[in-house]
C-alpha positions in Angstrom: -59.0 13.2 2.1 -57.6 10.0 1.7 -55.4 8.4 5.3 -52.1 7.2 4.6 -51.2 3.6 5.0 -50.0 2.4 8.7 -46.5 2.5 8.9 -44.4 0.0 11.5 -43.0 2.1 14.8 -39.4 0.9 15.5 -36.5 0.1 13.2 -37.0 -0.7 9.5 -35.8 -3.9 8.6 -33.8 -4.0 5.0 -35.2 -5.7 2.2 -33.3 -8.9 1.1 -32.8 -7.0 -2.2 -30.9 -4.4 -0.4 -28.8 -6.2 1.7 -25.2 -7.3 0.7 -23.9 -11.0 1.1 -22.3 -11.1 3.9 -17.9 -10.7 3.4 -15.9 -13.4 2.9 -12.8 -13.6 4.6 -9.6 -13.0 2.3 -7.2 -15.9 1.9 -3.8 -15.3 3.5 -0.8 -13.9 1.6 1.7 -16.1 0.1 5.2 -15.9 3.0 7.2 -14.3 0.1 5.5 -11.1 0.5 6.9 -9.5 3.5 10.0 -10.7 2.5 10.0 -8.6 -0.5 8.3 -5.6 1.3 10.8 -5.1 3.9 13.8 -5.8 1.3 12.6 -3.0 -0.6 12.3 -0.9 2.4 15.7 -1.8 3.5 16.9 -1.4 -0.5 15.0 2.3 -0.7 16.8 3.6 2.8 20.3 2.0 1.6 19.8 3.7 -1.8 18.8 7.1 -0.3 21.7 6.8 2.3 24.5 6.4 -0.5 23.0 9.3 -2.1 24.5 11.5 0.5 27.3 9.6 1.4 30.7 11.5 0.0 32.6 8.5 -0.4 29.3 6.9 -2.6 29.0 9.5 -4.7 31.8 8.9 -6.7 30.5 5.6 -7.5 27.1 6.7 -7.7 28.1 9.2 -10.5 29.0 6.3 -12.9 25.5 5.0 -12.4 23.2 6.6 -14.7 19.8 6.3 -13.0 21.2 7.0 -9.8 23.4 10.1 -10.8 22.4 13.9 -9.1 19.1 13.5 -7.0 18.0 10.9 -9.2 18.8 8.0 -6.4 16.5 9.9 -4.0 13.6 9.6 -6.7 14.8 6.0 -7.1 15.3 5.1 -3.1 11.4 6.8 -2.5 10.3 4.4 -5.3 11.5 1.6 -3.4 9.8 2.8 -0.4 6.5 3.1 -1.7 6.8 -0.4 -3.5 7.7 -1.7 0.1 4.5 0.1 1.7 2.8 -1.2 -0.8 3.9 -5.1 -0.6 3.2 -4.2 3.1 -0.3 -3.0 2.9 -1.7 -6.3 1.0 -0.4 -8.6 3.8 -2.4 -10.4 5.5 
């Protein structure tokens, strides 16, 4: 029966084939982007506060997108656009 070939004791060392360039490092973010994230942060809690305000509603009302719960869909919409300026920063 034929002996199979001696194999190195220790740690394998990857092949350059399977080994990745090593990462770059991202270039920073332009200064108008957490501007905009927290402005649409502040613009989503604003626009889900005057939802429920009594005396807002009556002006809300002649809004169309932000009539019934329709500026709570609008104010989380903000939110989320504000997380996601947020998230990209670096």
């Amino acid at each position: 029966m034929p002996q199979s070939k001696h194999r190195r004791k220790g740690r394998n060392r990857p092949r350059a084939y399977q080994t990745s360039p090593p990462a770059k490092n991202p270039a920073p973010s332009a200064p108008w982007v957490p501007k905009v994230g927290v402005g649409l942060l502040v613009a989503g809690v604003a626009v889900i506060l005057l939802a429920y305000l009594p005396t807002a509603q009556d002006w809300l009302a002649t809004v169309p997108p932000l009539y019934g719960n329709w500026g709570l869909v609008v104010g989380f919409a903000l939110l989320i656009a504000g997380f996601g300026f947020l998230v990209r920063w670096r």
